[in-house]
N, C-alpha and C positions, 0 to 999 in steps of 0.2 A: 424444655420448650419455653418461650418466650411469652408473658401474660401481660399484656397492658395492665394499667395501673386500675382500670375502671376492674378490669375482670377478676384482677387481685384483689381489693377489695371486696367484689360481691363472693367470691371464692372464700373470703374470712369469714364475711357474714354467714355464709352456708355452712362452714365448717363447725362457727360460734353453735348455730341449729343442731346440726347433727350432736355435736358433742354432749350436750344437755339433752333429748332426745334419746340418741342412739336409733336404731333402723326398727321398722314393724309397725309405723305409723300409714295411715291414709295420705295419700297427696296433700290433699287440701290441707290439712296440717300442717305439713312445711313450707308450703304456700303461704299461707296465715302467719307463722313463726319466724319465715324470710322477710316477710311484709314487715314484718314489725322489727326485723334486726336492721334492714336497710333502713328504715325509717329513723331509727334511732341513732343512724350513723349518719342520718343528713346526706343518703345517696339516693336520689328523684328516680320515681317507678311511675308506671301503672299497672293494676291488677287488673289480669284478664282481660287484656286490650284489644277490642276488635279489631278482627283481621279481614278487611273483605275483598273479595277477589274481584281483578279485573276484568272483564271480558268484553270486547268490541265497546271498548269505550263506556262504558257503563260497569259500577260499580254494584257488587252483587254481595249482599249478605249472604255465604253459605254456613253461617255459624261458626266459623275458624275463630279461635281466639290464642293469645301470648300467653303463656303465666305471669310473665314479668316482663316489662317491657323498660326498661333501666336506662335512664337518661335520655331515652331516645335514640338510644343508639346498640345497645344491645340488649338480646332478646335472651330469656332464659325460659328451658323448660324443663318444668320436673316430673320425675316420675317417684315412686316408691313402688318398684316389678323386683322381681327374683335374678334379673340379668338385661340388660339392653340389649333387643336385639335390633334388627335393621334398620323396621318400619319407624324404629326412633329417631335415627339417625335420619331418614328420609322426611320425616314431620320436621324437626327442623330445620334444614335445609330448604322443605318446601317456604317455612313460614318467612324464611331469612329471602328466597328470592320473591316471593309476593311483595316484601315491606319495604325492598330495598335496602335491606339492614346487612353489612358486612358481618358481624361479628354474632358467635349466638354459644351458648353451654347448654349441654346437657347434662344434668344433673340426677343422678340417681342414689336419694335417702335411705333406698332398701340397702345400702351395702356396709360390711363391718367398717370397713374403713373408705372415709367418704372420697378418696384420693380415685380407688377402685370403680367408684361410679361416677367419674367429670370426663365429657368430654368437650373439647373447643372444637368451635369452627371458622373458619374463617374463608370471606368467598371473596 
């Protein structure tokens, strides 16, 4: 499968995480430890990026928020679960058609090897 260079990158960053890490942590921990690997690598985020939805014209806080919102152009979210299942896959994709954002990973810390928990998307 083909990874742009931005996703290649943030896929190091995460790997660099898990590696030192390993799986059994809280989210927010590799949130926090991503934050700080992009950071260091001079690759532009934001954390926890408000996401608010549209509706009739009018913009609606329903509390949706990005994990990482990377360059502005892709979105990542993580988890640390025992297996991805759907509703993961659909939160993404939801958050990628509200933003307008093409490109998005999901990312799952709980797995022995972090290869086992990446998914891309791409809309």
């Amino acid at each position: 499968m083909y990874f742009d260079d931005l996703s290649k990158k943030v896929i190091g960053c995460a790997i660099e995480v898990h590696r030192l890490l390993g799986p059994g942590l809280l989210e927010s921990t590799y949130e926090q430890c991503l934050a700080h690997e992009l950071a260091i690598n001079n690759i532009g985020f934001k954390l926890q990026h408000l996401l608010p939805v549209y509706y009739k014209d009018t913009s609606i806080d329903c509390g949706y928020r990005i994990d990482l919102l990377v360059e502005g152009e892709l979105i990542i979210e993580l988890k640390s679960v025992a297996e991805l299942i759907p509703i993961h896959q659909a939160q993404i994709l939801t958050y990628m058609k509200l933003s307008l954002i093409k490109t998005g990973l999901l990312i799952n810390f709980n797995s022995l090897k972090l290869k086992d928990g990446l998914k891309r998307f791409v809309l």
